[in-house]
N, C-alpha and C positions, 0 to 999 in steps of 0.2 A: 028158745035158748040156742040153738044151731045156727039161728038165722044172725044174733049177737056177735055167734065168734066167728062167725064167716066174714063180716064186713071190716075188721080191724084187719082182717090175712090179706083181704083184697086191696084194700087202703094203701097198706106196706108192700104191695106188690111192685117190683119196679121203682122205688127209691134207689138215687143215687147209681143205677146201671144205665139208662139211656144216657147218650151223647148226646146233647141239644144241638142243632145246626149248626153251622156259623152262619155269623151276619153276613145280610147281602151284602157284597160290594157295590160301594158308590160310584162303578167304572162299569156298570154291566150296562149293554147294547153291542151295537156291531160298530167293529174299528175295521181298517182300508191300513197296510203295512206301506210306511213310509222307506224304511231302509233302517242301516245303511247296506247293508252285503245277504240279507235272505231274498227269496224268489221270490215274487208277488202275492199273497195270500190275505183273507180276513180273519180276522178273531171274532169270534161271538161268544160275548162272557154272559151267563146267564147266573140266578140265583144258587145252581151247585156245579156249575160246569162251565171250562171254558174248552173252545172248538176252533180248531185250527184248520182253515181251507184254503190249498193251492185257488187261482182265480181260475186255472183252465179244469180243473178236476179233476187233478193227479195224483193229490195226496189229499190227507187227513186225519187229525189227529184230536183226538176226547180227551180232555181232562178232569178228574172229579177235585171240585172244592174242598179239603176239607179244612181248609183253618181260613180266618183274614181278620186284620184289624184295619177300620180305617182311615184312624188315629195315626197311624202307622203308617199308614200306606203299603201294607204285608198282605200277602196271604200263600198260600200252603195247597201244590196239587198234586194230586195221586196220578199217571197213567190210565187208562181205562181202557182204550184199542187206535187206531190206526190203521190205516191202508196208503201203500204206495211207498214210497222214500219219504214218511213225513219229517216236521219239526214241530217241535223242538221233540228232542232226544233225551230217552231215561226214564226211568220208574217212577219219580217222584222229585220237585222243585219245590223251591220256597222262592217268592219273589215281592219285588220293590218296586211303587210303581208311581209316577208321579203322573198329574191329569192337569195340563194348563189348557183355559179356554178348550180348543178342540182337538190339542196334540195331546197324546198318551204316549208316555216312555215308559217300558220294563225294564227292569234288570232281572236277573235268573239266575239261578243257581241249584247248582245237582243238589240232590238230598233235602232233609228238613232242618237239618240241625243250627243253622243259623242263616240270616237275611245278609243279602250280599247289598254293598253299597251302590246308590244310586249317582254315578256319573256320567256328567254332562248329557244334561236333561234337552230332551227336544232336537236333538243331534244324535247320541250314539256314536260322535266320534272324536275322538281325543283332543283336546283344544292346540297344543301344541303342535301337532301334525295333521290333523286330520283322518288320522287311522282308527276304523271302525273298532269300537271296545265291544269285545265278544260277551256274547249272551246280552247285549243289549237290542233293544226294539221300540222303534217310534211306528204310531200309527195316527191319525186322523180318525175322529168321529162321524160317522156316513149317517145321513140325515137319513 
């Protein structure tokens, strides 16, 4: 009779309190930074983390995953640590990102609370002038 009411408590144990993951991103490998105005680095986006590397190994910078849709083209990163002067800067982004053939463009934005618009994709720089639009990021897909 003990053993009965031990397995309903166990059962209900954990309902409704974990987080489930978020979904992979459809954009995770390693990208090669095209421009248009940061310093040369890689990104490598994996299943919860995306990782920011100067190319001579002077900075670096962790991000933890914690939201994406890819519906959307969204997702959501926490800080996690750094060394050196890295980039990108701040506690926490939400960002927008479009993936043609083998260009990737970001857009970014501080905080979680809303997705910043994604302009002028595969450039990063304002069609009218030419002037780099900030927090933006084009990279290439490295085989």
């Amino acid at each position: 009779m003990i053993i009965a009411l031990a397995v309903p408590a166990l059962v209900g144990c954990g309902d409704g309190t974990a987080t489930p993951p978020p979904q992979a991103l459809d954009i995770e490998g390693g990208w090669t930074y095209l421009g248009p105005s940061d310093g040369p680095h890689d990104l490598t986006i994996s299943d919860d983390a995306m990782v920011y590397a100067d190319v001579d190994g002077t900075w670096s910078s962790r991000w933890t995953i914690k939201a994406t849709d890819n519906q959307l083209h969204h997702f959501q990163v926490t800080f996690d640590s750094g060394s050196g002067t890295y980039l990108p800067v701040g506690q926490s982004m939400s960002g927008t990102y479009e993936f043609n053939g083998s260009v990737l463009t970001v857009q970014l934005a501080a905080g979680l609370a809303s997705y910043p618009q994604l302009q002028s994709p595969g450039t990063c720089t304002r069609d009218t002038d030419g002037v780099p639009i900030p927090e933006c990021r084009t990279y290439i897909k490295q085989n």
